[in-house]
Structure formats: structure tokens, C-alpha cells
C-alpha positions in Angstrom: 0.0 0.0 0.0 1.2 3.1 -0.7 2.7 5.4 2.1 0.4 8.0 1.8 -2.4 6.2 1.5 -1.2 3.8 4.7 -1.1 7.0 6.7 -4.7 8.3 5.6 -6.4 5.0 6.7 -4.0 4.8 9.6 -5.3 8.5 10.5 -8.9 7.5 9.8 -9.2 4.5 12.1 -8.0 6.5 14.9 -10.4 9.1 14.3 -13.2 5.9 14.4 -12.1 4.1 17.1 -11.5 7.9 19.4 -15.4 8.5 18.5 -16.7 4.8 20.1 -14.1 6.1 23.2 -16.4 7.4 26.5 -16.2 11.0 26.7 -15.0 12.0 29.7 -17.5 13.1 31.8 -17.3 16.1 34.3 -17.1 13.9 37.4 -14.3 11.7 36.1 -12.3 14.8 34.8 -13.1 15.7 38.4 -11.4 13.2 39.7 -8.6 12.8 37.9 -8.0 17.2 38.2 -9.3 16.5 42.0 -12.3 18.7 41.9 -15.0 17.3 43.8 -18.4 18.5 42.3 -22.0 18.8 44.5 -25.4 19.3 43.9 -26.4 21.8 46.8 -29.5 22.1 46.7 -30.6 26.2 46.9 -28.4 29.4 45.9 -27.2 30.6 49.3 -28.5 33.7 50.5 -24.9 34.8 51.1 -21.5 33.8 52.3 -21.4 35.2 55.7 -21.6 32.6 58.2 -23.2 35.1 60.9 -26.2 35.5 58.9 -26.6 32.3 57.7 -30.2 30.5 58.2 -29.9 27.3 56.1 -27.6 24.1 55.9 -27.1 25.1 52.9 -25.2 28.1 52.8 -23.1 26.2 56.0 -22.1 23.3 53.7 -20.1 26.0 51.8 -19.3 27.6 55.4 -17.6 24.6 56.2 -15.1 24.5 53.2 -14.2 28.5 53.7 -13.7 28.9 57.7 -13.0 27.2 60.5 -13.9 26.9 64.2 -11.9 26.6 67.1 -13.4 23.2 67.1 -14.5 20.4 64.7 -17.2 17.8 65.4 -16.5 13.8 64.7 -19.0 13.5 62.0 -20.6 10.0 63.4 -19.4 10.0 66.8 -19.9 13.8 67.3 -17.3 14.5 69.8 -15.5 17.5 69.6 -11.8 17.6 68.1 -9.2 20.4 67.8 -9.4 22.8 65.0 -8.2 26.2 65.1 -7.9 25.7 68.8 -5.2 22.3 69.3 -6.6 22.0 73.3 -8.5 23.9 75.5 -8.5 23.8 79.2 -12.1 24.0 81.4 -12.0 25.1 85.1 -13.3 23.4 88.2 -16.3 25.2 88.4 -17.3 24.3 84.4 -17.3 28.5 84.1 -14.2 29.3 82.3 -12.8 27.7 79.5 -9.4 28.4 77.9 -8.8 27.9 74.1 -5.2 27.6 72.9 -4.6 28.2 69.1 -2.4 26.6 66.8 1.2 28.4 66.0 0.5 28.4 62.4 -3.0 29.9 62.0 -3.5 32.0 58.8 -5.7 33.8 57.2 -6.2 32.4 53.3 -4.7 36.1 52.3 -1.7 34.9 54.8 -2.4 37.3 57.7 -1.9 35.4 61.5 -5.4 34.4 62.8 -5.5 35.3 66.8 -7.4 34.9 69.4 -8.4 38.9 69.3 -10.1 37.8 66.0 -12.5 35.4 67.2 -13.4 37.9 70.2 -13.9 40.4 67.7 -16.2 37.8 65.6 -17.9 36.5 68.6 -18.9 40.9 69.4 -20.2 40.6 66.0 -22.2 37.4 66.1 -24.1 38.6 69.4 -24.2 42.3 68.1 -27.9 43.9 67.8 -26.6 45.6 65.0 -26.4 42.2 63.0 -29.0 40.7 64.4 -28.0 37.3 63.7 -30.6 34.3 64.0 -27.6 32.4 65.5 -26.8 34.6 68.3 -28.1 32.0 70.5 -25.2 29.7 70.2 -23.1 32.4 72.4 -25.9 33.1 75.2 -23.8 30.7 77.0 -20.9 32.9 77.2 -21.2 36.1 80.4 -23.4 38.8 78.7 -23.9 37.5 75.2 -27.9 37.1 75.4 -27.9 41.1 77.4 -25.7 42.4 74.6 -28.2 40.6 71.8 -31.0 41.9 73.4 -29.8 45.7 74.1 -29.6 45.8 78.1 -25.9 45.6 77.7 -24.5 48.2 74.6 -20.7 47.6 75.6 -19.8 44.8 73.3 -16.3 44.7 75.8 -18.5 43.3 78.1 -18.7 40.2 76.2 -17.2 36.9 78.4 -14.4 36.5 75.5 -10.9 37.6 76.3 -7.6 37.8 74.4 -4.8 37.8 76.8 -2.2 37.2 73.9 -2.5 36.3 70.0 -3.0 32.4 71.1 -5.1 32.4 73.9 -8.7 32.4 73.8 -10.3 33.0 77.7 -14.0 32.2 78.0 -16.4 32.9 80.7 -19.7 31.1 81.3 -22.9 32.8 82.2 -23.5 28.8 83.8 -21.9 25.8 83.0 -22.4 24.3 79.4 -21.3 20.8 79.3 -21.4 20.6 75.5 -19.4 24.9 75.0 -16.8 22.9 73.0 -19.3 21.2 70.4 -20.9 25.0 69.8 -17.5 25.8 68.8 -17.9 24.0 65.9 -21.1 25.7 64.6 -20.5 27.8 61.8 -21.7 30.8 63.1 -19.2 30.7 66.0 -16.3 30.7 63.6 -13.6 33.3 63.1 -13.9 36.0 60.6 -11.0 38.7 59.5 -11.9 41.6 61.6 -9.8 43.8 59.2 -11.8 42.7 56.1 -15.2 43.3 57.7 -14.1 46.9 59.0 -12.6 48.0 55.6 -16.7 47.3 54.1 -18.0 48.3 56.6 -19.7 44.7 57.9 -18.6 44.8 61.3 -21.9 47.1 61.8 -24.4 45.5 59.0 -24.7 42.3 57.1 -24.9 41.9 53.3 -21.9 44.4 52.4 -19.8 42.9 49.3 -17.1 41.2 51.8 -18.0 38.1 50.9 -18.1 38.5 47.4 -14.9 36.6 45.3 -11.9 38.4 45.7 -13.1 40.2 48.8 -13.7 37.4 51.2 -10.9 36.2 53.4 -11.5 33.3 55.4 -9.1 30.1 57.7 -10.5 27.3 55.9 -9.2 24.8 53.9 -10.1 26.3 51.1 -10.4 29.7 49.4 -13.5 31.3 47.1 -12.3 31.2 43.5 -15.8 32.0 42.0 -19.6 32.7 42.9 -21.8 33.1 39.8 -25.0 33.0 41.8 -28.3 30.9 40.6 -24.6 28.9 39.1 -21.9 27.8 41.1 -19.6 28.5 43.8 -16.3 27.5 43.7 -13.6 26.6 46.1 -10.2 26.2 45.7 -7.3 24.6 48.1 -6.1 27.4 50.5 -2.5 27.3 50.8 -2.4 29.6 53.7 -4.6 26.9 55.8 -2.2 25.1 59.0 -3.1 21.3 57.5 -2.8 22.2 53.8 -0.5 19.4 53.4 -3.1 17.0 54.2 -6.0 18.5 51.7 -6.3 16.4 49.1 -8.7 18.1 46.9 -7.7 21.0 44.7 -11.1 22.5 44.4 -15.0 22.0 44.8 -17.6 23.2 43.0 -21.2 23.7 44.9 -24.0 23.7 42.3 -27.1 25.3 43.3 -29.9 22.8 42.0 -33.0 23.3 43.6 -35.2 20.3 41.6 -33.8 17.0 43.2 -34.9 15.6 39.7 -32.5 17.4 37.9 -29.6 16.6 40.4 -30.4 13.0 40.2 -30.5 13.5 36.1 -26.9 15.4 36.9 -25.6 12.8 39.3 -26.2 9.7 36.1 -24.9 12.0 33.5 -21.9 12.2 35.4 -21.7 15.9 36.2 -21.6 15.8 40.1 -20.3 13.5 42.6 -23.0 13.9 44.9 -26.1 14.7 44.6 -28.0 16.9 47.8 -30.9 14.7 48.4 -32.7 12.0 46.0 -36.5 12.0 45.0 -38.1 9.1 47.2 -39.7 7.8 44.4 -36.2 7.0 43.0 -35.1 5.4 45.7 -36.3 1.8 44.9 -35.1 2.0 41.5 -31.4 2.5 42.9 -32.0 0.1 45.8 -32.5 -2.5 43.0 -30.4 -1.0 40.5 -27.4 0.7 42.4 -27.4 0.7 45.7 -23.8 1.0 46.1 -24.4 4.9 45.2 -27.3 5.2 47.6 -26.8 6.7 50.6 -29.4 6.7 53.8 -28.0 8.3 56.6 -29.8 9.5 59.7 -29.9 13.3 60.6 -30.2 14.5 63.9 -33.6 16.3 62.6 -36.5 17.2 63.5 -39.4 18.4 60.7 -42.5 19.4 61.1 -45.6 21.6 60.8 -45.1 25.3 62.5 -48.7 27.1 63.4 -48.6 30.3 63.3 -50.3 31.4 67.3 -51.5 35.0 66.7 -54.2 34.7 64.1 -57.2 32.9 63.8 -58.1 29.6 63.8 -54.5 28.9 65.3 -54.6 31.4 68.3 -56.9 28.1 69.8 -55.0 25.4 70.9 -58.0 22.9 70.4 -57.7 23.9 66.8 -53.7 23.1 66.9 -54.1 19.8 69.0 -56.9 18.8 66.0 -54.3 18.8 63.6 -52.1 17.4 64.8 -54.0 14.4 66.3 -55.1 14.1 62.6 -51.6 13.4 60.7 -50.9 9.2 60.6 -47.6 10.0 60.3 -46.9 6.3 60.0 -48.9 6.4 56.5 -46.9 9.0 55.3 -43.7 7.5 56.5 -44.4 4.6 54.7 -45.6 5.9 51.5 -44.5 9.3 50.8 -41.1 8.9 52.3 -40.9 5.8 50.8 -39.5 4.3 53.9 -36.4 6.6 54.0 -37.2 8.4 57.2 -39.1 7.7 60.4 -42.4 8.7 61.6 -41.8 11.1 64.3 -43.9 11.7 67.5 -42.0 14.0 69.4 -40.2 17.2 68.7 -36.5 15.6 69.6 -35.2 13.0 67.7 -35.2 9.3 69.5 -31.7 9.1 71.4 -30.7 12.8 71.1 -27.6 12.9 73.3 -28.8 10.1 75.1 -32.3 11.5 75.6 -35.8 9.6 74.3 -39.0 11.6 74.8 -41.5 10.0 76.5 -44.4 12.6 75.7 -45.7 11.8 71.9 -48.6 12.8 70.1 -50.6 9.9 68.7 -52.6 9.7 65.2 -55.9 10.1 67.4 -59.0 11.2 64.7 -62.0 11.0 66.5 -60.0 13.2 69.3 -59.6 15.1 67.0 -63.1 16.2 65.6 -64.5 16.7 69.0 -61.3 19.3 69.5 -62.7 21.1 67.1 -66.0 20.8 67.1 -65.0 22.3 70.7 -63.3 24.9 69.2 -67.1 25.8 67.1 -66.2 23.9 64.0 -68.0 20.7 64.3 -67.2 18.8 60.7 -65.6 21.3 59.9 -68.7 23.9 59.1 -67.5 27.9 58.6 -63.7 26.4 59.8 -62.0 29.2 57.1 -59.9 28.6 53.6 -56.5 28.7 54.9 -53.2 28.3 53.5 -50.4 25.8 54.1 -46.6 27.1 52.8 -44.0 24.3 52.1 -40.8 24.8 50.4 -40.9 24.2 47.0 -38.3 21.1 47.1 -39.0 17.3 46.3 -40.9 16.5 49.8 -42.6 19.1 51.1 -45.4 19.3 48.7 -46.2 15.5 48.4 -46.3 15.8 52.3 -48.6 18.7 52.0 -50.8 17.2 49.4 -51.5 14.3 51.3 -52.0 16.1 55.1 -54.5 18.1 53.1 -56.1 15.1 52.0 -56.2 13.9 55.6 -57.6 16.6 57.2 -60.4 17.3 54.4 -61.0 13.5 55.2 -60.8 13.7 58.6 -61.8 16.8 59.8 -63.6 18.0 57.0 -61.6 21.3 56.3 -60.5 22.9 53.2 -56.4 23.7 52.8 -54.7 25.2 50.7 -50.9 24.7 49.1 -48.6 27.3 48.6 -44.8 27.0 47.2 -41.8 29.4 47.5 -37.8 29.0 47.4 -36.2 28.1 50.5 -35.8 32.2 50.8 -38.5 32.9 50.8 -40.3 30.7 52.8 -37.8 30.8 55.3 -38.6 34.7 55.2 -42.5 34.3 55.8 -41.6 32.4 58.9 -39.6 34.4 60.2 -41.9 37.9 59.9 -45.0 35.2 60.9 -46.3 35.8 57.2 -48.1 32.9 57.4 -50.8 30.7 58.6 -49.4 27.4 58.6 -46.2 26.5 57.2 -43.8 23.2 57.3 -40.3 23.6 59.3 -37.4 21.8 60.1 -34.5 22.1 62.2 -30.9 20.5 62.1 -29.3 20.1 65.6 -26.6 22.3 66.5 -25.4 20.2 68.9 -26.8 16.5 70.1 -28.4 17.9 72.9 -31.9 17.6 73.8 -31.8 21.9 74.6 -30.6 22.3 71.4 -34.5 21.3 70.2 -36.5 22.4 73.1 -34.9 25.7 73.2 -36.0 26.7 70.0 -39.5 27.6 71.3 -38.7 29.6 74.7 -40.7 32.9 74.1 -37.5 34.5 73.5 -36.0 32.1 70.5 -34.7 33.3 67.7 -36.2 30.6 65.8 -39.6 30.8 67.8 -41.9 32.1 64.9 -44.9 30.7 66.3 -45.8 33.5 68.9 -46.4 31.1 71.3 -45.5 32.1 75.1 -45.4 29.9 77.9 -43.8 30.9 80.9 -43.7 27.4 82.9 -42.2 26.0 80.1 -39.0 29.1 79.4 -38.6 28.1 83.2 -37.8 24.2 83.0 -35.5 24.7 79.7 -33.5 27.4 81.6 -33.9 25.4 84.3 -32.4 22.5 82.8 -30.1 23.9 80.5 -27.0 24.6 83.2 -27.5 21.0 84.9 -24.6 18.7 85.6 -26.7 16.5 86.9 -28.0 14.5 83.8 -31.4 12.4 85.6 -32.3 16.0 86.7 -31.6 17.8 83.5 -33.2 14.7 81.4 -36.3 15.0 83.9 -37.2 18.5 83.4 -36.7 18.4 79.3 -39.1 15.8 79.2 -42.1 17.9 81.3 -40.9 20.8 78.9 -41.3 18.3 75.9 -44.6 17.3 77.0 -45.9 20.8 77.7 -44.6 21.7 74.2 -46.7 19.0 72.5 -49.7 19.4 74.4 -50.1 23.1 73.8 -48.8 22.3 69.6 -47.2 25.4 68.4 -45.7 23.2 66.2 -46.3 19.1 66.0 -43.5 16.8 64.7 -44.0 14.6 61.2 -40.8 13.0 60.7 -37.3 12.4 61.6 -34.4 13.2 59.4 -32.4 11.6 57.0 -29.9 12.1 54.1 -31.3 10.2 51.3 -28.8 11.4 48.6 -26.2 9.6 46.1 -22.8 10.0 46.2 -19.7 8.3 44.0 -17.8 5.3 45.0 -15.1 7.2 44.2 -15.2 9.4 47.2 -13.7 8.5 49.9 -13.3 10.6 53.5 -17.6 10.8 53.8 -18.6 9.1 56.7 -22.1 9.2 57.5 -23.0 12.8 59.7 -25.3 13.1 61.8 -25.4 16.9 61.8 -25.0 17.2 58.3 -21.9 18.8 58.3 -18.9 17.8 56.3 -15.2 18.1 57.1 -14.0 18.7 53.4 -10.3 18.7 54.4 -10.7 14.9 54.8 -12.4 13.9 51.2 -10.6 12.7 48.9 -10.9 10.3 45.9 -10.3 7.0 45.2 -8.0 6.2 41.8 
């Protein structure tokens, strides 16, 4: 054959054989450039960990700052971070934090200890008014200084005696002060930055836009093309950079579950937020290696709003919530994937089991509220039920409206919104009845129950009980753990029996992630330590 021909034909199987080749698919460039790519769910409201309200925007928290603590993702003990030991006293009232030598900020300044007191001001400032403040009431003066009685931010039980020493002072003793030090919101921020835009005094300046934000973590913000991406890339600056094995991550904002799951087989993320329940048995069959089910310390359920009408009347509340069979919905709607829940605190929450519950109790139910003036539900008036608009909430919330037209003979209507929003309606009690959910802090039973003293930050019911703010405060400084367990559960019961809010389900992560990722042990906070991921070759 001649030469040039040989070479054409040569040439032209190449280019046949290269076009039958795979294409190499985001997530396997991703591993092979060791970028780790995930499906997270909605666009964050912003970067600034103070102001954060959803796990969502803390999942990107977690790559871009640090605490002075970290939490054991399954065992949820509390391990060095920015702090390498800390010191408690005798009396459980101060505790001392020592810093790491080679703390630095990802634009290479020295982190210190006056930097987290400084960030710690901020957090409990009224200024910011941050929906987190709570996690530092512990600390002398923090809830005063939240709530304006004290305007001396100095006053604040957080000392810097030298660059790496951190002195604490308890209002009472907190058993579990070194697991809040892992919470996002108490992390470090760069004083400086904040000062030079002005966000030591006011959230949602442009600090933490890319090229502006300077944080401790692991990694550094490269890019944030919102209702896009957010991207991460290795800090170099960071004390344990050696041991980060990823060289970026990329945080997709994908709202439909649907269209992460589509992502996740196409091959353009590693791991996927959640998964729809009705996919579930097709990649139990199919799979399941990719399938993850891991329980969440959460608790979800339906919020009433307690100032307006028909709500204001707790016969009302108890009457819908006596009419949920929870187990039904558990089994159908969820698919199996998470519990029935009966109780506001999840089952074993730092060793703690509720004994109070509220039954699936129907003819209860009606005589509530025919008590209430609504028998079978005659002039009971239209009102509206908000749910997020993500994979479960609006099954749930076409089905509990089908039980309690059923049941109770009442009309109810379904309203959607982006996790923004409807986290926003909640919060200024623009609504009537709404789903919500909450993802524990800490493993602690106080972490639950104190959500709905009258003066929680997350208390957006306008319910008030003054017995119950009692037995939480009560309980919260206890050493003694029969006592302390004693008086959350006759909180717990109270809580139920008066239903500003009644539980639905318990929490888990029903998501799929790639064999090829390895450092992801199951969390049962939610919170991953992406320092520690890596993948598999």
C-alpha cells in the first residue's frame, strides 16, 4: 500500500475508534483534576456565616472557615481545629482555648485569638441581628448584649490575653461549650476585612463576594456566579494544607432534586443533595452502592402560626395534629427513607428519648374542634399551608391536606416558594401554617426544646409559655444528667400538648454520592469536614 495512503487509513481508524471512546464526563475529569463536584441544593443567601439560616449556605461555610473546634462527624465529639486543646475550670465557668502556632488567614495574615473575640462581638451584636446569636448566650453577657440591656460589646465573656489564647467565661456551666464551637456561626472572621466594608456594623456588604472574602479554611473562594456555582479552591495559607487532598469544589445550586439525580447519572456531580423518594427503589434494585441513607439529627414538622385565627386556639392546633398518621406517610411518601416522628427531639438525642408523643388520634380530633365551634368542619376558614418548593414538602402537604379534608372535614390550601422565601415568611410570621425543620446544633436535647422559649430566635410561632421558658432554663446549666433529662421531658410534654408546632418525621440524608469518594462518613449533623475527602484512583 502506498505510504500515503497507509497513513490516511491509519489517520482514519484513529479518528473511528477515538469517537466509540467514552467522553470523559465532568465527574471523572473531576477526579482525575481533583475537583469534587456537588449538587447543593438552593443558591445561598450569602456567604457570611453570621447570617446564615440554612444548611445550605453552612455546607459552603464549612469549606471556607473554621472553628476553634471540629465535630466527629458519626461520633460527634468534639476535636481540635483552630484551637489544638483547650482547658475548662473546676467550676465548668471558664474555658481556655489555645490556638495553633500556624494559624492563617487564606490572604496569609496570622489568625489570633483577638479575632475570634472580635467575631464573637459581632455574632451577638444587635446591630447584625443574627438568628444564631443564641449559640453564644452561654458565654457572660452574650444574650444582654443581643438583646440591648448591655450596649458595651467589651462586656462580652471573651478575652484575648495574647494572640493564642482564647479565655472564656460562662454565664453557667455548658457541658457541651466545645461542640458549639464547631457551629458555623461561631467561627472566626478577618476583623480587618469586615471593618474596611463596613460589615462589622451591617450584614450583606460585598465582603464576601470573590476576591473580597478572606476566610481560615481549607479552602479559598475562587468563584460565585450565583443561581450557578460557587467555587472553592485549596487554600495554601490553611495550618493542614499538606493533608488537603482536593484541589477545588464546585457547589451547584440545584433546587429540583430531579435534575440533580439527572446530573448525578450523566456524570456531572459527585453527589447529589438529596434523591426524589420515588427514585429510591429503583437505585436500591439497581445501584445501591451509590445510595446513601443516613440519619440526621432532625427534626421536621408543621409550624402554626399562634396569633391569628383559627390557630390562636390550641384545640384547633391539638386537632391537627391528632389528625396526621404519620406512620402512613412514612411509609408511602417517604418511601420508607425516614421515620415517623412523634416528638419534637429525635429518638436518642444525646442520650435522651422523649416519653411525651402525640398519637394519630382522629375521633379526638373532631370533638377538639367541634369544641373549638367547627364541628365537621362547618364555617372552619380557607386557609393556606406554605411548604418549600423542594422534592418532599409538597407531596407531604398534598397528602396532610387530604387527611384533614378527610378527617376533619376542612378545606387547605398549598402554597410554594424557594427556600428564601419561605424561610422569610416564617420568620416575619407571614403565614398561617407552614412546614419547618430544624438540624441540631449540637446533640443535645436543649438544642430542640430551646428553639420555642418565648424568647428564641427561631420561635416564629408567637407562642409564650412561661412554665415552660422556666424548666429549659432550668435544665439547660444541669450537671446532673437524671435531673436535666427530667425537666426536658415535662418541657417536651408541655410543648406537645399546647402544639405550636407538631413533629411529622425524623431526618435523614437520602442522597447519592460516588464510590469514588472517599473521607464521607455518615454525619449526623450534616456537616462535612471537606479537608478529609478525597478520591479513590
Amino acid at each position: 500500500m502506498h505510504l500515503h495512503l497507509r497513513v490516511l487509513l491509519t489517520l482514519a481508524l484513529a479518528l473511528v475508534f477515538a469517537g466509540c471512546a467514552p467522553r470523559e464526563t465532568p465527574a471523572d475529569a473531576g477526579v482525575r483534576t481533583g475537583t469534587l463536584i456537588i449538587g447543593n441544593g438552593a443558591e445561598p443567601a450569602d456567604l457570611d456565616p453570621q447570617t446564615m439560616t440554612a444548611y445550605t449556605d453552612g455546607n459552603i461555610h464549612m469549606a471556607l472557615f473554621e472553628g476553634l473546634t471540629a465535630l466527629d462527624e458519626e461520633k460527634l465529639t468534639p476535636l481540635p481545629s483552630s484551637a489544638e486543646r483547650w482547658d475548662v475550670s473546676e467550676d465548668g465557668l471558664t474555658w481556655t482555648f489555645h490556638l495553633r502556632e500556624n494559624l492563617r488567614w487564606s490572604n496569609g495574615e496570622p489568625v489570633t485569638a483577638d479575632d475570634f473575640v472580635q467575631s464573637w462581638r459581632r455574632l451577638v451584636s444587635p446591630a447584625i441581628a443574627a438568628d444564631n446569636a443564641y449559640l453564644l448566650y452561654p458565654v457572660k453577657n452574650a444574650e444582654a448584649i443581643n438583646g440591648g440591656s448591655i450596649t458595651d460589646l467589651s462586656q462580652l465573656g471573651a478575652t484575648a490575653p495574647n494572640a493564642r489564647t482564647l479565655v472564656v467565661t460562662l454565664e453557667q456551666p455548658t457541658p457541651y461549650f466545645a461542640m458549639l464551637t464547631a457551629n458555623v456561626a461561631t467561627f472566626a472572621l478577618n476583623p480587618r476585612v469586615l471593618a474596611k466594608f463596613g460589615a462589622m456594623e451591617r450584614r450583606g456588604t460585598a465582603w464576601t463576594r470573590p476576591g473580597n472574602l478572606v476566610g481560615s479554611g481549607p479552602f479559598q473562594l475562587k468563584d460565585w456566579a450565583p443561581n450557578q456555582r460557587v467555587v472553592v479552591e485549596k487554600n495554601p495559607h490553611h495550618w493542614d494544607a499538606a493533608s488537603v487532598a482536593l484541589s477545588s469544589i464546585v457547589f451547584l445550586p440545584t433546587d429540583n432534586p430531579d435534575v440533580d439525580e439527572r446530573n448525578f447519572r450523566a456524570g456531572q456531580v459527585h453527589a447529589t443533595l438529596s434523591l426524589p423518594t420515588a427514585k429510591v427503589a429503583g437505585w436500591r434494585e439497581r445501584d445501591p452502592a451509590k445510595l446513601r441513607i443516613d440519619p440526621l439529627s432532625q427534626a421536621n414538622f408543621i409550624r402554626f402560626n399562634t396569633t391569628r385565627p383559627p390557630f390562636d386556639d390550641v384545640r384547633v392546633r391539638r386537632a391537627f395534629a391528632l389528625s396526621i398518621d404519620r406512620e402512613t406517610l412514612a411509609r408511602t411518601v417517604l418511601q420508607g427513607t425516614r421515620a415517623a416522628a412523634t416528638a419534637l427531639t429525635p429518638p436518642n438525642t444525646g442520650g435522651y428519648t422523649a416519653r411525651a408523643k402525640v398519637p394519630t388520634d382522629f375521633e379526638a380530633a373532631r370533638r377538639l374542634l367541634a369544641e373549638a365551634g367547627f364541628p365537621g368542619g362547618r364555617d372552619f376558614p380557607e386557609v393556606e399551608l406554605a411548604c418549600r418548593n423542594d422534592e418532599i414538602q409538597p407531596k407531604l402537604a398534598e397528602a396532610m391536606q387530604a387527611m384533614w379534608q378527610r378527617e376533619l372535614g376542612v378545606r387547605i390550601t398549598l402554597t410554594q416558594s424557594e427556600q428564601k422565601i419561605w424561610l422569610q415568611n416564617q420568620q416575619s410570621r407571614s403565614y398561617t401554617l407552614s412546614f419547618g425543620s430544624w438540624l441540631a446544633d449540637v446533640p443535645d436535647p436543649g438544642n430542640f426544646l430551646g428553639l420555642f422559649r418565648s424568647d428564641g430566635g427561631y420561635n416564629w410561632t408567637g407562642w409564650s409559655d412561661p412554665d415552660y421558658d422556666r424548666l429549659i432554663a432550668e435544665a439547660e446549666p444541669l450537671a446532673d444528667p437524671t435531673r436535666r433529662e427530667e425537666l426536658f421531658q415535662q418541657a417536651e410534654a408541655r410543648l406537645l400538648e399546647a402544639a405550636p408546632i407538631t413533629p411529622v418525621f425524623n431526618g435523614a440524608a437520602t442522597y447519592l454520592l460516588d464510590p469514588r469518594v472517599e473521607g464521607w462518613p455518615p454525619s449526623q449533623l450534616g456537616w462535612r469536614r471537606y479537608q478529609l475527602v478525597r478520591f479513590r484512583r
